[in-house]
C-alpha positions as CSV (number, residue, x, y, z in Angstrom):
1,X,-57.2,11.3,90.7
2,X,-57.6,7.4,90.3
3,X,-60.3,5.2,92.2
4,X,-58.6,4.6,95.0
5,X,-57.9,8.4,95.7
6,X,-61.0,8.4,95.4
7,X,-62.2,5.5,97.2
8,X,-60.1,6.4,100.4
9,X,-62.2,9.8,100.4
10,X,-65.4,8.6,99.9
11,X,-64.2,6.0,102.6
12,X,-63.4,8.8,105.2
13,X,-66.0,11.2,104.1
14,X,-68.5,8.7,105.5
15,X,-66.7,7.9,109.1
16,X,-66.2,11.6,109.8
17,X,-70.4,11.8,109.1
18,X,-70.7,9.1,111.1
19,X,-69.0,10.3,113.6
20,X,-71.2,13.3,113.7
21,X,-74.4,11.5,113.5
22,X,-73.0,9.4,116.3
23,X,-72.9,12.5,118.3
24,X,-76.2,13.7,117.7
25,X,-77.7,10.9,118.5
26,X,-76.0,10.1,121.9
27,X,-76.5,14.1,122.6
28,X,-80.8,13.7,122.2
29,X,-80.7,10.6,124.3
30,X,-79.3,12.5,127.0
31,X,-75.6,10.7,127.2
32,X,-72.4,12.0,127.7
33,X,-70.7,12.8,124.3
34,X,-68.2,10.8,122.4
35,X,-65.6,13.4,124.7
36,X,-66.8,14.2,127.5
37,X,-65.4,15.4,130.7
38,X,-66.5,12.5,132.6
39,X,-64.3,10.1,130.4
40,X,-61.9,9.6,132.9
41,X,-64.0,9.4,135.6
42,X,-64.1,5.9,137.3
43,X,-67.1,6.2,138.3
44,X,-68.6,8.2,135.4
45,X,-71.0,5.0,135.2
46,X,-71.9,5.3,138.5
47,X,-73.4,8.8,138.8
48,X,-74.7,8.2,135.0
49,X,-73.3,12.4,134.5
50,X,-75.1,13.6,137.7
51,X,-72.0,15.9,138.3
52,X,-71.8,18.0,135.2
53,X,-69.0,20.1,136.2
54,X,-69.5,20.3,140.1
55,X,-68.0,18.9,143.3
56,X,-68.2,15.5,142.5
57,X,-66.9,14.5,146.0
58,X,-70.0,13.6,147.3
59,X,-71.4,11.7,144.2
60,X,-68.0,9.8,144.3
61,X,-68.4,8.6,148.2
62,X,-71.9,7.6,147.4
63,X,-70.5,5.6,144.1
64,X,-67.6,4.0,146.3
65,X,-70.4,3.1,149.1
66,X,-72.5,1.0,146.7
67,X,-69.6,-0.6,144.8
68,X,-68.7,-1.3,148.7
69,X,-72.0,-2.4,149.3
70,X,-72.3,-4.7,146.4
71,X,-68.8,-6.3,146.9
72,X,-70.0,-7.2,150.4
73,X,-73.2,-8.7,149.4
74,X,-71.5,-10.6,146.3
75,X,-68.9,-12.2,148.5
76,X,-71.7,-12.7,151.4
77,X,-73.7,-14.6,148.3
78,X,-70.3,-16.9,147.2
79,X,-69.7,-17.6,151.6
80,X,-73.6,-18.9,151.3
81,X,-73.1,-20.8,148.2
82,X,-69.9,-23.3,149.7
């Protein structure tokens, strides 16, 4: 095995540990994981993982609400500024 065989798995040894590591530390600070279920979600930043695994239907109204809310207020604040 030459240095670059070599090289190539030192080289991937260390992004699959910091993949892991990654993980770990995402998991203790109370985040979703690197794969969550909430991935594709658009509104996974809005409940911040309050579902986990339930009927999400209300936590998605209340999301759509705000994001309502705040589109109102944001073109209410560009209607002031003219």
């Amino acid at each position: 095995m030459g240095p670059i065989e070599i090289t190539v798995i030192v080289l991937v040894a260390a992004f699959v540990l910091a993949m892991i590591i990654a993980m770990i530390v995402r998991k203790l600070k109370g985040k979703p994981s690197l794969s969550s279920d909430c991935g594709c979600c658009p509104y996974s930043g809005e409940c911040h993982g309050a579902c986990k695994g339930e009927d999400v239907s209300d936590i998605v109204a209340e999301a759509k609400a705000r994001r309502r809310d705040r589109s109102a207020s944001q073109a209410e604040d560009v209607g002031d500024a003219e």
